[in-house]
PyMOL Python script that loads the backbone (N, CA, C, O; Angstrom):
from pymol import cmd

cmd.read_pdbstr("""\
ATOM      1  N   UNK A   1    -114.787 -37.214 -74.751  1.00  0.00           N
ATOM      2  CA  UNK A   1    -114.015 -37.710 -75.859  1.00  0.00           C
ATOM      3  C   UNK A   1    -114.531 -39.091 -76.224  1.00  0.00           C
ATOM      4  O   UNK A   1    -114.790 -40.012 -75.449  1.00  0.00           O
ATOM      5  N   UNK A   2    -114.622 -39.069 -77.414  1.00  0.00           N
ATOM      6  CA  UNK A   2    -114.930 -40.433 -78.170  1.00  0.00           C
ATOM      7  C   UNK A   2    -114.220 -40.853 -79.319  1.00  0.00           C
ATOM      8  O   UNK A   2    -114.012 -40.108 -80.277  1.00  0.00           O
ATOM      9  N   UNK A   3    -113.801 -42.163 -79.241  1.00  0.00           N
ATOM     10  CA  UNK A   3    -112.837 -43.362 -80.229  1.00  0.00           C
ATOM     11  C   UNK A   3    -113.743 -43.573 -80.720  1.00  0.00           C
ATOM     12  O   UNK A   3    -114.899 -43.471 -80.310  1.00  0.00           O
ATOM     13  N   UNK A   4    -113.202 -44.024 -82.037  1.00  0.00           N
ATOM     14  CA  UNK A   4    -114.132 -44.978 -82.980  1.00  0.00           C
ATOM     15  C   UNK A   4    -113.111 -45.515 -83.572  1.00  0.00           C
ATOM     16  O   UNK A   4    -112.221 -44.787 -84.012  1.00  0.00           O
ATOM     17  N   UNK A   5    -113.048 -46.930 -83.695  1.00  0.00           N
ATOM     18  CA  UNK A   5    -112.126 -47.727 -84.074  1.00  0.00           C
ATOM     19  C   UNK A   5    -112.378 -49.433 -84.428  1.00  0.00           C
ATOM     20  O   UNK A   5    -113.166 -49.912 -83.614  1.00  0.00           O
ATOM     21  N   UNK A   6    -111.942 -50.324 -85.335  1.00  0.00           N
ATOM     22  CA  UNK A   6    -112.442 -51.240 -86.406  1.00  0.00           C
ATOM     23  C   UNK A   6    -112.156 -52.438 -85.005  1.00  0.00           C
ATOM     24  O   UNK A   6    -111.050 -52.964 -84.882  1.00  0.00           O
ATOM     25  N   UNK A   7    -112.992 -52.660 -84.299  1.00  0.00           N
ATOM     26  CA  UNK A   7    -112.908 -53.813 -83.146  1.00  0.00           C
ATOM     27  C   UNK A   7    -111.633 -55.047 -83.934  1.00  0.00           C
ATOM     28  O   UNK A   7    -110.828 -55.646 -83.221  1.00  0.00           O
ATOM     29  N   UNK A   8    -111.674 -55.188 -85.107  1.00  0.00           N
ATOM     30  CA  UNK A   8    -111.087 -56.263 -85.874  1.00  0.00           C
ATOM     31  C   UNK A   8    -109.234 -56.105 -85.497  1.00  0.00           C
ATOM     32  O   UNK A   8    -108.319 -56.767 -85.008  1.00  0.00           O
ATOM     33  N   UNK A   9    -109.458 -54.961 -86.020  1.00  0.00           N
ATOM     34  CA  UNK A   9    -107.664 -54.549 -86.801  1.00  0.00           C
ATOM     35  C   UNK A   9    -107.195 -53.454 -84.960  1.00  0.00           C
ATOM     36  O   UNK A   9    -106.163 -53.432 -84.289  1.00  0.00           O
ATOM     37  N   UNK A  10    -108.487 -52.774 -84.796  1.00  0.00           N
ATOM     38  CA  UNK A  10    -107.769 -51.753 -84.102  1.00  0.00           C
ATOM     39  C   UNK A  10    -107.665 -50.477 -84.280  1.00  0.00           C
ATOM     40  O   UNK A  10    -107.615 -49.619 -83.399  1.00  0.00           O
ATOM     41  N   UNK A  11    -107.618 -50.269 -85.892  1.00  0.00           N
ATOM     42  CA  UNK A  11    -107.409 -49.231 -86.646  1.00  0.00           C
ATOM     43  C   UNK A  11    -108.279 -48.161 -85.820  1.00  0.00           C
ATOM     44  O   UNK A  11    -109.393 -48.475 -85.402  1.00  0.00           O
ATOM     45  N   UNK A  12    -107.800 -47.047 -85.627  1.00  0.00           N
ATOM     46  CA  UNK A  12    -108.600 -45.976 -85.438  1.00  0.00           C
ATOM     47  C   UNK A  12    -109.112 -45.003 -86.318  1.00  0.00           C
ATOM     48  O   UNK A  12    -108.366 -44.205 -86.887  1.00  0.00           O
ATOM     49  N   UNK A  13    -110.688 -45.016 -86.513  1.00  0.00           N
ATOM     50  CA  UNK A  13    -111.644 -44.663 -87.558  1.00  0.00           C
ATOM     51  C   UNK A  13    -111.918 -42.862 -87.188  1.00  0.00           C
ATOM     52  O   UNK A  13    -111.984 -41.991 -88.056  1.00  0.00           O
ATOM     53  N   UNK A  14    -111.998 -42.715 -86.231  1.00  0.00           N
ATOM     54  CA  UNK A  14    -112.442 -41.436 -85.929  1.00  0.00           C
ATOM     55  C   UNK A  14    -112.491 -41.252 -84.729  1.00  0.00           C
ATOM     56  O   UNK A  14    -112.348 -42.178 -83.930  1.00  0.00           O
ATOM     57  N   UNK A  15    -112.752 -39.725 -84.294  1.00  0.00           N
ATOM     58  CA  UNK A  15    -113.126 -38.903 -82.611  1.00  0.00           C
ATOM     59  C   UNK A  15    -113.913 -37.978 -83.147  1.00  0.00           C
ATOM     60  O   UNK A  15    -114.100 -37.590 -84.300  1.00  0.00           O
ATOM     61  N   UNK A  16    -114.531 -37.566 -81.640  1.00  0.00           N
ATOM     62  CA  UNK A  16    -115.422 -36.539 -81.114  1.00  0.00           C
ATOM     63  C   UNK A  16    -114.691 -36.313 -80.131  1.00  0.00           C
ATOM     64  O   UNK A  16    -114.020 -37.091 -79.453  1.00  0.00           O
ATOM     65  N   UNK A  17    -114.913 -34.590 -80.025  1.00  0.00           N
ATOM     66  CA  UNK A  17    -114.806 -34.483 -78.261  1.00  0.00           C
ATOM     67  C   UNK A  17    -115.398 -33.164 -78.516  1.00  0.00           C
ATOM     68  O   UNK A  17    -115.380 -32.608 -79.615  1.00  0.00           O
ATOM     69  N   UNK A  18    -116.047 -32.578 -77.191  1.00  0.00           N
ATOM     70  CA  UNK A  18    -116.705 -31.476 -76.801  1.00  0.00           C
ATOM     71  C   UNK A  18    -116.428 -31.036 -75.005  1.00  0.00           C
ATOM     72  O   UNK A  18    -116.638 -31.665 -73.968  1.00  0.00           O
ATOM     73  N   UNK A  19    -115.750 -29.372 -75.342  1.00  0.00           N
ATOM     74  CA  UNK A  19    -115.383 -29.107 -74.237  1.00  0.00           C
ATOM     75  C   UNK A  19    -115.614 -27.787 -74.394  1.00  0.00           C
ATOM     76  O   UNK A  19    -116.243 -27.427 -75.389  1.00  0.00           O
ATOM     77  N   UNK A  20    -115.037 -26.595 -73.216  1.00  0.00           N
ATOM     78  CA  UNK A  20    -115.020 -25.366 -73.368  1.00  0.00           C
ATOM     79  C   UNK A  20    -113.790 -25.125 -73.893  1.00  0.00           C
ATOM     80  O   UNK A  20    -113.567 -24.328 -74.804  1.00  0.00           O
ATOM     81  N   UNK A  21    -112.705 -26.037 -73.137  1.00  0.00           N
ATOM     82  CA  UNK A  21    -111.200 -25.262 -73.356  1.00  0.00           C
ATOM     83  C   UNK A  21    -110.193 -26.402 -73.236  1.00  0.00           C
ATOM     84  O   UNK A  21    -110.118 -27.144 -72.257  1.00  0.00           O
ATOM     85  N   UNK A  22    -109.402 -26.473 -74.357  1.00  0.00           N
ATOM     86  CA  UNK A  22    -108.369 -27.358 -74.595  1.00  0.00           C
ATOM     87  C   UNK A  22    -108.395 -28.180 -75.438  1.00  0.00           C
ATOM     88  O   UNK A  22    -107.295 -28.610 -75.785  1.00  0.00           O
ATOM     89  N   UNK A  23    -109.800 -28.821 -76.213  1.00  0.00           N
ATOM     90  CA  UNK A  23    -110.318 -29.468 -77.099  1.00  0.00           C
ATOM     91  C   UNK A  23    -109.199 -29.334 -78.515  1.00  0.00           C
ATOM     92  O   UNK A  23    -108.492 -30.243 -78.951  1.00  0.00           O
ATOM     93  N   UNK A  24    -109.284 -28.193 -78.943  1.00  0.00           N
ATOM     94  CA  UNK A  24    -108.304 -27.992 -79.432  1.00  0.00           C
ATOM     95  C   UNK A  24    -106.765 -28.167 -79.541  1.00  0.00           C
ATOM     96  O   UNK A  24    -106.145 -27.779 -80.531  1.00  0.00           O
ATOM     97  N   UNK A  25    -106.455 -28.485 -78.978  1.00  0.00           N
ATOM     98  CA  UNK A  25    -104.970 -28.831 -78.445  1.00  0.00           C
ATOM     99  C   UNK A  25    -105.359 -30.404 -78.376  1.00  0.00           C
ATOM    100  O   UNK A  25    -105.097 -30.857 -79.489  1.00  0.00           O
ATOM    101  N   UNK A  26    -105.764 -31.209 -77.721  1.00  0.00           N
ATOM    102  CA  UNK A  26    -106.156 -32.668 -77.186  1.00  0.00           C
ATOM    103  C   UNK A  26    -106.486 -33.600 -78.861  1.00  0.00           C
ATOM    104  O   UNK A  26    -105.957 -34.643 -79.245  1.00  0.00           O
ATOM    105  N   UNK A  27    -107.708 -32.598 -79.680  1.00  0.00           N
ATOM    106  CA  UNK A  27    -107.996 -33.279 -80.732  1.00  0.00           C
ATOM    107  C   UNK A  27    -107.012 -33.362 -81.750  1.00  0.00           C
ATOM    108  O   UNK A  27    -107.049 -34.260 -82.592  1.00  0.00           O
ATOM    109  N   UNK A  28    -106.052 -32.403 -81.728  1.00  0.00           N
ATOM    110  CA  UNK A  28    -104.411 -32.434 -82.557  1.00  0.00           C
ATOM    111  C   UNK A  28    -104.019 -33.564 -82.483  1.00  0.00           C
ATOM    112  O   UNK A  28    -103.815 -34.162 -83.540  1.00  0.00           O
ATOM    113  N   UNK A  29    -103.791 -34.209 -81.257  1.00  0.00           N
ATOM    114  CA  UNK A  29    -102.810 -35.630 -81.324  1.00  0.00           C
ATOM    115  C   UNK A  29    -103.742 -36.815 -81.904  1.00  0.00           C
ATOM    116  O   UNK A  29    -103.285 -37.835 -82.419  1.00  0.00           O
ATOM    117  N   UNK A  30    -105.256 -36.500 -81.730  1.00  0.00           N
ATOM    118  CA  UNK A  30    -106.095 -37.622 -82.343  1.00  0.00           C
ATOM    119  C   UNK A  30    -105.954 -37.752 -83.771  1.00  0.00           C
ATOM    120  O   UNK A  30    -105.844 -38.869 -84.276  1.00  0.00           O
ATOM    121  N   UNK A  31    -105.943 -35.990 -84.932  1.00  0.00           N
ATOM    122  CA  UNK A  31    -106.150 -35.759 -85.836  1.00  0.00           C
ATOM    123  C   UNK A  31    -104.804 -36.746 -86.199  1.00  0.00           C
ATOM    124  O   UNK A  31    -104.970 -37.696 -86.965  1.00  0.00           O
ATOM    125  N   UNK A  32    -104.078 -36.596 -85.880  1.00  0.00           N
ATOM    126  CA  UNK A  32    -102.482 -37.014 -85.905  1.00  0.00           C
ATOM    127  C   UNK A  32    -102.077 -38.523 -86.685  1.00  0.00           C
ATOM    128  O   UNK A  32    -101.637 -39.042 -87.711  1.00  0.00           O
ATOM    129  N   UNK A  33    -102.730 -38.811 -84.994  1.00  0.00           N
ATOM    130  CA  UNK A  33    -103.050 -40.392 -85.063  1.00  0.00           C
ATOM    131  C   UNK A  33    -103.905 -41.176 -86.036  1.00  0.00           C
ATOM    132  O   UNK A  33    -103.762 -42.392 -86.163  1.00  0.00           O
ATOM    133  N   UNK A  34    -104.678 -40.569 -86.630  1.00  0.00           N
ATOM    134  CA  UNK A  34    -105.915 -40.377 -87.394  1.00  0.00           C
ATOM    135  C   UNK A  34    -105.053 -40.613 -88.436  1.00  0.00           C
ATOM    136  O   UNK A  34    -105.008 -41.778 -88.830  1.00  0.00           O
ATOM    137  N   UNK A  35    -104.103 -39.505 -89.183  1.00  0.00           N
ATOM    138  CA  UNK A  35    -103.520 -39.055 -90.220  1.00  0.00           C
ATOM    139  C   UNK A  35    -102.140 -40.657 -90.490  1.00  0.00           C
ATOM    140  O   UNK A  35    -101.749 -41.339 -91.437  1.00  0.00           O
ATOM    141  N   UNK A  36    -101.937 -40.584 -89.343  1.00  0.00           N
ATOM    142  CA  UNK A  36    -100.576 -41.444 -89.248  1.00  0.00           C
ATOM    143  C   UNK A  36    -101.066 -43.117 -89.290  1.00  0.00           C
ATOM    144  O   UNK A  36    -100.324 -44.089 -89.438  1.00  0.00           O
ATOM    145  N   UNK A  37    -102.200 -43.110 -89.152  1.00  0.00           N
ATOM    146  CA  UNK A  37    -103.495 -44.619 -89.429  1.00  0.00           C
ATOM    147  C   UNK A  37    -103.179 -45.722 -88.341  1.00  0.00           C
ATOM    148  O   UNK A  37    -103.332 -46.943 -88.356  1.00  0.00           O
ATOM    149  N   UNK A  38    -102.632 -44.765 -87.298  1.00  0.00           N
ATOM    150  CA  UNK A  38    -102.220 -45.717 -85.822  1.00  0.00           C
ATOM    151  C   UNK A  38    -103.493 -46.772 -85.870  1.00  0.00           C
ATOM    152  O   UNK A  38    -104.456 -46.926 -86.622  1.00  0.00           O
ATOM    153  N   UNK A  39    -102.977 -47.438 -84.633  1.00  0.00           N
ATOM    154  CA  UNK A  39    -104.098 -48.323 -83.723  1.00  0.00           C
ATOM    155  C   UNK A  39    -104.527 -47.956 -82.101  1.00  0.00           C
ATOM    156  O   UNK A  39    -103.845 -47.414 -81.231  1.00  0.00           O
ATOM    157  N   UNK A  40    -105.536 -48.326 -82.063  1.00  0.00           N
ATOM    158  CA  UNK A  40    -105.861 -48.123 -80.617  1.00  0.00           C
ATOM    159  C   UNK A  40    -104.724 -48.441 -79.456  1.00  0.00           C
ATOM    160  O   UNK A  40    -104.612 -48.045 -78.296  1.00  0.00           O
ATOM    161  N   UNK A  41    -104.166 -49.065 -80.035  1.00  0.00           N
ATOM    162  CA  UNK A  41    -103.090 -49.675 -79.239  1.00  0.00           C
ATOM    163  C   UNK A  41    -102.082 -48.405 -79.105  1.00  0.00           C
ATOM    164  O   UNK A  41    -101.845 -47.802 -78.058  1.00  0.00           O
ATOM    165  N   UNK A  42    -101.564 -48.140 -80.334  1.00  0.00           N
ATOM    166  CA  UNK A  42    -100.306 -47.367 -80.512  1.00  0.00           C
ATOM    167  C   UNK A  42    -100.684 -45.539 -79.687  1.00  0.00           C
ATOM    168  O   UNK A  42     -99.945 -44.773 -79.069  1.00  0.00           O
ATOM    169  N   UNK A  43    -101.905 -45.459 -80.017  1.00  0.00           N
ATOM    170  CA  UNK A  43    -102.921 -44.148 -79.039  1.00  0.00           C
ATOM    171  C   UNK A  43    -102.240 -44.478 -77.489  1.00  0.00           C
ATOM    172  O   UNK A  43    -101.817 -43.645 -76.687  1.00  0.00           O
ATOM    173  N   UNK A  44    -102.274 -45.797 -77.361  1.00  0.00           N
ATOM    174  CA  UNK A  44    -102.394 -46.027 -75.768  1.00  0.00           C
ATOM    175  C   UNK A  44    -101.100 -45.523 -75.454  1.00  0.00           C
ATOM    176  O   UNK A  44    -100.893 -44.865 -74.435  1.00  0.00           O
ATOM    177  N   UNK A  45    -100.278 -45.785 -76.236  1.00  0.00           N
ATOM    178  CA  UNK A  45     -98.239 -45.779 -75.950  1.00  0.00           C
ATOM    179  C   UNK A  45     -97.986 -44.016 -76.141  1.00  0.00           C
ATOM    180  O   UNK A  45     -97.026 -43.593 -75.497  1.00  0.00           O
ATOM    181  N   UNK A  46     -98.668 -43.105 -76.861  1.00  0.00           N
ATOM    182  CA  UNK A  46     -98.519 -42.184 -77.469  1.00  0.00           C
ATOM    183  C   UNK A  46     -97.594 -41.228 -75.944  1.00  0.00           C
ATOM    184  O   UNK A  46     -98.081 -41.210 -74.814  1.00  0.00           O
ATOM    185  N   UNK A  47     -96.447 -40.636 -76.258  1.00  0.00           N
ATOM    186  CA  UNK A  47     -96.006 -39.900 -74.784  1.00  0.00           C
ATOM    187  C   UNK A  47     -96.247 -38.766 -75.298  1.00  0.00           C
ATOM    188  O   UNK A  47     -95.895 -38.498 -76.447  1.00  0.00           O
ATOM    189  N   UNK A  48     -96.828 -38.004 -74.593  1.00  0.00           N
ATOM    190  CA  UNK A  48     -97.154 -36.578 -75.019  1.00  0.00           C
ATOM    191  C   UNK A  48     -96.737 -35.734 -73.955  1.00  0.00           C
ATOM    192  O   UNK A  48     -97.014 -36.066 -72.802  1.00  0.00           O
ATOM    193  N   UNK A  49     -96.035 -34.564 -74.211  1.00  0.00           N
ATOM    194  CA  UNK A  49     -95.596 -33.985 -73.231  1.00  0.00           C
ATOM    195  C   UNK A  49     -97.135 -33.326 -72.864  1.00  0.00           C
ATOM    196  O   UNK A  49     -98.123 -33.217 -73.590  1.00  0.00           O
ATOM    197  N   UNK A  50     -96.922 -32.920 -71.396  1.00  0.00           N
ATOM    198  CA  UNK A  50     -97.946 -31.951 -70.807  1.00  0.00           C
ATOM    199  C   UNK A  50     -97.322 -31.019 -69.804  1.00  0.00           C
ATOM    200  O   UNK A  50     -96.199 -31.264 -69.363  1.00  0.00           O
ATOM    201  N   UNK A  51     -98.087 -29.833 -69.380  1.00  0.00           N
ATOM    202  CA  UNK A  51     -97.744 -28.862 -68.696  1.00  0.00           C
ATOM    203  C   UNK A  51     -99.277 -28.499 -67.971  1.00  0.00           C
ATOM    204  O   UNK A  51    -100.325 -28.538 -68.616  1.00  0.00           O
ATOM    205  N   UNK A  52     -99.205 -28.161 -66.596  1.00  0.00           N
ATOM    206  CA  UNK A  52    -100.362 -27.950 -66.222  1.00  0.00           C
ATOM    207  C   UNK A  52    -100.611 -26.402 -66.335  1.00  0.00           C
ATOM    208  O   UNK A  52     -99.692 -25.583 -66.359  1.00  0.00           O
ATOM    209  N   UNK A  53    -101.881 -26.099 -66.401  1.00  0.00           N
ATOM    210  CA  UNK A  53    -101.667 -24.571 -66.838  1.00  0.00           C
ATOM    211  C   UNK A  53    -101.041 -23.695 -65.430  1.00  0.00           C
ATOM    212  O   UNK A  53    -100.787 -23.972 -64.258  1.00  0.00           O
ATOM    213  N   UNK A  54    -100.990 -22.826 -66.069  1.00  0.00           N
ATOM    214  CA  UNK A  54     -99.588 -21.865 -64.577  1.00  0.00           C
ATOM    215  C   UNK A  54    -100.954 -20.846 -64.669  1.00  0.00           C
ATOM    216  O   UNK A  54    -101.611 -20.610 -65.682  1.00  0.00           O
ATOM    217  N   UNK A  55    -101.129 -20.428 -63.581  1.00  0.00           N
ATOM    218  CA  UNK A  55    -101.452 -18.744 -62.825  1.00  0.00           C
ATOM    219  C   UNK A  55    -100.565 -18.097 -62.500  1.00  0.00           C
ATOM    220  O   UNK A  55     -99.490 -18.519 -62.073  1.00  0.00           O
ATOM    221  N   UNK A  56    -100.974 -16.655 -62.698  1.00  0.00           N
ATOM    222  CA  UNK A  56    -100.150 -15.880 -62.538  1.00  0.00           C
ATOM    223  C   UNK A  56     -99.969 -16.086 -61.225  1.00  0.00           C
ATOM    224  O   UNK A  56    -100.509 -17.022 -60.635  1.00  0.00           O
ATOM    225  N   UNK A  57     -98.783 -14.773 -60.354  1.00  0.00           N
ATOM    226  CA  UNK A  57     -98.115 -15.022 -59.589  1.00  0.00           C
ATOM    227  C   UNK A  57     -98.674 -14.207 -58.517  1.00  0.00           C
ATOM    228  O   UNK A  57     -98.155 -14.215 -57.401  1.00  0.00           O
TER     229      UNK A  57
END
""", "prot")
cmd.dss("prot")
cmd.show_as("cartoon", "prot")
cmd.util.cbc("prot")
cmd.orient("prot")
């Protein structure tokens, strides 16, 4: 995963990330943040729920 963000303000400019599995899900909250014109800062505070993946039984 990669930030890109205005060293000045903070503003967050953009991401990358490259994976097999979950990328999808992970780059949602960036797109988000992205959309919502957070700061690097406000990324840092972000609470995101998580769940670890379950196997069957």
């Amino acid at each position: 995963m990669s930030l890109t963000a205005d060293r000045e303000s903070g503003q967050l400019l953009g991401a990358s990330m490259v994976g097999k599995e979950g990328v999808a899900h992970r780059i949602d909250s960036i797109v988000t943040a992205l959309h919502a014109g957070m700061t690097t800062t406000d990324v840092e505070y972000l609470d995101l729920a998580y769940a670890p993946p379950f196997s069957p039984t």
